[in-house]
LOSE-126291 format. One record per atom (N, C-alpha, C): x negated, y negated, z; residue number from 1; atom name; chain; residue in one letter. Coordinates in steps of 0.2 Angstrom, whole numbers, always signed. Each point is the difference from the previous one (the first is absolute). Example, Ala and Ser with C-alpha at 12.3 -4.5 7.8 and 13.67 -1.06 7.14 Angstrom:
<nodes>
- east north up pos site unit code
- -66 +28 +39 1 N A A
- +4 -6 +0 1 CA A A
- -4 -6 +0 1 C A A
- +2 -5 -4 2 N A S
- -4 -6 +1 2 CA A S
- +4 -5 +3 2 C A S
</nodes>
This chain:
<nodes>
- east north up pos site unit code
- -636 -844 +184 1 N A X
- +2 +7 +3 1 CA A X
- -7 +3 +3 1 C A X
- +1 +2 +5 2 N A X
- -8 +2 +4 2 CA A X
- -1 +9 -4 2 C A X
- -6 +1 -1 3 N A X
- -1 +3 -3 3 CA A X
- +0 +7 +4 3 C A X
- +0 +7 -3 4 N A X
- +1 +6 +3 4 CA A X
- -6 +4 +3 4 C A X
- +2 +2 +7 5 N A X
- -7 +0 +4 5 CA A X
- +4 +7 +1 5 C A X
- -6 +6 +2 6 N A X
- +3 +5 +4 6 CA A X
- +0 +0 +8 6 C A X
- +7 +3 +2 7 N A X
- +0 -3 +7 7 CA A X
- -5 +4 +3 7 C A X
- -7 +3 +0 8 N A X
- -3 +1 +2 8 CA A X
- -5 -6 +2 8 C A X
- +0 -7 -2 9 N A X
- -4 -6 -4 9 CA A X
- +4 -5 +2 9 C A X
- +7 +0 +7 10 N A X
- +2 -6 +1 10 CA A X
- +0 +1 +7 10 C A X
- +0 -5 +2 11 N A X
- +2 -2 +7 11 CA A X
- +7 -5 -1 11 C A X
- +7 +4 +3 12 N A X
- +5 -6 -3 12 CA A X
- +1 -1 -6 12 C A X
- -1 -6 -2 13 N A X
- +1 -3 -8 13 CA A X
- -5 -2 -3 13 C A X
- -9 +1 +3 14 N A X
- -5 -2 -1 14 CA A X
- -1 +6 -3 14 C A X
- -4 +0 -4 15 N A X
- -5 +4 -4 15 CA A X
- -6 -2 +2 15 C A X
- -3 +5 +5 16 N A X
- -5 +1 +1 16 CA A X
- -8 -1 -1 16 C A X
- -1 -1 -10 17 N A X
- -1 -4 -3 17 CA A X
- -1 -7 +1 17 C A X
- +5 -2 +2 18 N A X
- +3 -9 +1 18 CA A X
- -4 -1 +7 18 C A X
- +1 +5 +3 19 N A X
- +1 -3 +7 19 CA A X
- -10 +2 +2 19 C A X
- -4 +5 -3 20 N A X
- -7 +0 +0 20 CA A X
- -4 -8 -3 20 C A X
- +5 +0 -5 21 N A X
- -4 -6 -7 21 CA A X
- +0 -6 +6 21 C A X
- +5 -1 +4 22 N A X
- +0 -7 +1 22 CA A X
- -4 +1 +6 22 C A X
- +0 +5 +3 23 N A X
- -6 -1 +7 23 CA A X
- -8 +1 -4 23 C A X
- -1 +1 -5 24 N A X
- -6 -1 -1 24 CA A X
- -2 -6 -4 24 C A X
- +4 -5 -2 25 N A X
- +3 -5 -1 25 CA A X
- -2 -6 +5 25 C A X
- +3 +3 +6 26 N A X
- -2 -4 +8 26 CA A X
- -8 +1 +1 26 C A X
- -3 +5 -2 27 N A X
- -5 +3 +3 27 CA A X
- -5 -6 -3 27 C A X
- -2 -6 -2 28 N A X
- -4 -2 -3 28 CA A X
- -6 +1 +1 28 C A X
- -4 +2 +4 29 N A X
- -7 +0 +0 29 CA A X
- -2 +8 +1 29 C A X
- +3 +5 -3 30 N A X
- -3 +6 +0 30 CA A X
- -1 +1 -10 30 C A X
- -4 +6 +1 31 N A X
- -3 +5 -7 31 CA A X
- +5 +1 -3 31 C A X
- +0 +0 -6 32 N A X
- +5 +6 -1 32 CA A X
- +0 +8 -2 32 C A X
- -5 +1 +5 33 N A X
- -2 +8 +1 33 CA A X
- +4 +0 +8 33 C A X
- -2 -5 +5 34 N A X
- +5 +0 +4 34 CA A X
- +8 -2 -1 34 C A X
- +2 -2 -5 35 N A X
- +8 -2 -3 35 CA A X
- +1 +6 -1 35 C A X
- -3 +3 -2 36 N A X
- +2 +9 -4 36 CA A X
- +2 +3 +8 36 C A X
- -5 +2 +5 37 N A X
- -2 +5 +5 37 CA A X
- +6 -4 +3 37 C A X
- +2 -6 +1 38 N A X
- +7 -3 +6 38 CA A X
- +4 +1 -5 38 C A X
- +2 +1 -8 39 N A X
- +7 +1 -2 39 CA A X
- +2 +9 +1 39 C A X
- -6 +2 -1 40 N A X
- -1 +8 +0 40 CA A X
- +4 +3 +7 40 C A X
- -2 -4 +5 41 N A X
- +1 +3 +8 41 CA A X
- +8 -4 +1 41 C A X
- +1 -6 -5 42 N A X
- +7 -1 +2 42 CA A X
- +4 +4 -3 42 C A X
- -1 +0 -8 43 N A X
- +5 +7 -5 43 CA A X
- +0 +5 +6 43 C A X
- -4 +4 +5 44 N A X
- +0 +7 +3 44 CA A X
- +5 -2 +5 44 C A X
- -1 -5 +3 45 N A X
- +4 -1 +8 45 CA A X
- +8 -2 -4 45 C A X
- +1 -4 -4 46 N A X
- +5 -1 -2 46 CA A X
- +6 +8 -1 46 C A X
- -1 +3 -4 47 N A X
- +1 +6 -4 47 CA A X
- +1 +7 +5 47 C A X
- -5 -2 +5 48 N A X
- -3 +7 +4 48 CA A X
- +7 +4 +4 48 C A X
- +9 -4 +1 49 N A X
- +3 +3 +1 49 CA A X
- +4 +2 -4 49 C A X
- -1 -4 -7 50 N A X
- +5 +4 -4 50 CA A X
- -5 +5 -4 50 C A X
- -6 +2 -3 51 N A X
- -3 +5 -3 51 CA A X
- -2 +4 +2 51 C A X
- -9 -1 +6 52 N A X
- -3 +4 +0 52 CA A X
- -1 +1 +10 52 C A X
- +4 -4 +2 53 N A X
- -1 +0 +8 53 CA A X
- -6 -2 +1 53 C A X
- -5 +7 +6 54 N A X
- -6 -1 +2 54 CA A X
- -4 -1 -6 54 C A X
- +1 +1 -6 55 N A X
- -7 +3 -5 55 CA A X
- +0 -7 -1 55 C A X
- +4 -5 -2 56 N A X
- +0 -6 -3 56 CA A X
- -2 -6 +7 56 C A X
- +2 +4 +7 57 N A X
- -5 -5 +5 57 CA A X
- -6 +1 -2 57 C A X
- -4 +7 +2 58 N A X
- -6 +1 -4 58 CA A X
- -2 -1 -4 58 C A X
- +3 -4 -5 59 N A X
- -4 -2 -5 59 CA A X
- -1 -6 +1 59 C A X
- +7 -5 +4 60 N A X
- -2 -7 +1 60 CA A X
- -5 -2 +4 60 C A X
- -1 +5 +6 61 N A X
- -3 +3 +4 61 CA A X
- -9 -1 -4 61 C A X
- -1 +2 -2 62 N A X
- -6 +1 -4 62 CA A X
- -2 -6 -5 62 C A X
- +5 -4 -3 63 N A X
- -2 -4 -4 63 CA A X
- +0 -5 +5 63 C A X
- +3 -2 +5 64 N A X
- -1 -7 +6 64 CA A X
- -6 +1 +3 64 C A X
- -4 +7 +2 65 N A X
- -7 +2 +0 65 CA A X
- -4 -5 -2 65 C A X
- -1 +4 -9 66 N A X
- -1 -5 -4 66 CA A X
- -1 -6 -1 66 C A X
- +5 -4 +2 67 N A X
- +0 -6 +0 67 CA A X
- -2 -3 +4 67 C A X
- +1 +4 +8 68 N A X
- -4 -3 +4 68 CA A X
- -7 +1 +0 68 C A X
- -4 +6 -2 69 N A X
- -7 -1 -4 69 CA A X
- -3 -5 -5 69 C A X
- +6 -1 -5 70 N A X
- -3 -5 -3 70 CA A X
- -1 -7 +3 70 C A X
- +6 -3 +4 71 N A X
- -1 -6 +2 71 CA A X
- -6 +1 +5 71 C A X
- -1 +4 +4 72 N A X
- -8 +1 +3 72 CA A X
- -5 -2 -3 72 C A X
- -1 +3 -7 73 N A X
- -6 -1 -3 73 CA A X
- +1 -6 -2 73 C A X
- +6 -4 -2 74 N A X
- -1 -7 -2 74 CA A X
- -3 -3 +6 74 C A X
- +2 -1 +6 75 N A X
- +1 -5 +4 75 CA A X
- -9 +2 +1 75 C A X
- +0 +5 +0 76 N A X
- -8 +1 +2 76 CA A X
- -5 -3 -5 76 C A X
- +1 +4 -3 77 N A X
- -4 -5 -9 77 CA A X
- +1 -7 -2 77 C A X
- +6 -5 +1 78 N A X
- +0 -2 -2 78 CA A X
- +1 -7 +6 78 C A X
- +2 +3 +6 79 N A X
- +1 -6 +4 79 CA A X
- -5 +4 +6 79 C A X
- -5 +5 +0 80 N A X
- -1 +1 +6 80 CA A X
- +1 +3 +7 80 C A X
- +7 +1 +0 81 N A X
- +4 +3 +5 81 CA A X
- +0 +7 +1 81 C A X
- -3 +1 +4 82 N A X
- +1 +8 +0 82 CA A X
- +3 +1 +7 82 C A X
- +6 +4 +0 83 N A X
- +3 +3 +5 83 CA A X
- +2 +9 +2 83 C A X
- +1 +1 +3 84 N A X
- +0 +8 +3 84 CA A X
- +6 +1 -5 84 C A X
- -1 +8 -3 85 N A X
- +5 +0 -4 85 CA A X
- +6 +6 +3 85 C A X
- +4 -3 +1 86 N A X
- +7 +5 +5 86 CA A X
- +3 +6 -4 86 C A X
- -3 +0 -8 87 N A X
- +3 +8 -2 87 CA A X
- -5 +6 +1 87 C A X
- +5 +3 +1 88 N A X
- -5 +7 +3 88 CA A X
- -3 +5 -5 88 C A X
</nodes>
């Protein structure tokens, strides 16, 4: 029996939960400071029509930022790459 989610936390018959765990799952070669900053920005886009509209863009908005900063710093630090960075 699939366990009780509020429909704030579903897409469908997915629980949100579910549907973050397994993309970071896919993600094998990131941090898991980076798994945090990609499930963060998915829970906000997920949600954003049924809670908080703009404020919940805005948040995923800010945590994808984030994210794109950090993989910055890896790829520079750790592989050398450094590229122009597109967040304003």
């Amino acid at each position: 029996m699939p366990r009780k989610v509020n429909p704030n936390y579903r897409i469908g018959r997915f629980a949100v939960r579910d549907v973050v765990e397994e993309f970071i799952k896919s993600c094998a070669h990131i941090t898991p400071y980076e798994a945090y900053l990609a499930g963060q920005t998915l829970k906000y886009i997920f949600r954003f029509d049924k809670k908080n509209g703009a404020e919940d863009l805005h948040k995923a908005r800010d945590f994808l930022n984030w994210l794109i900063e950090e993989r910055q710093r890896i790829e520079k630090e750790v592989y050398g790459i450094e590229k122009i960075s597109r967040v304003p």
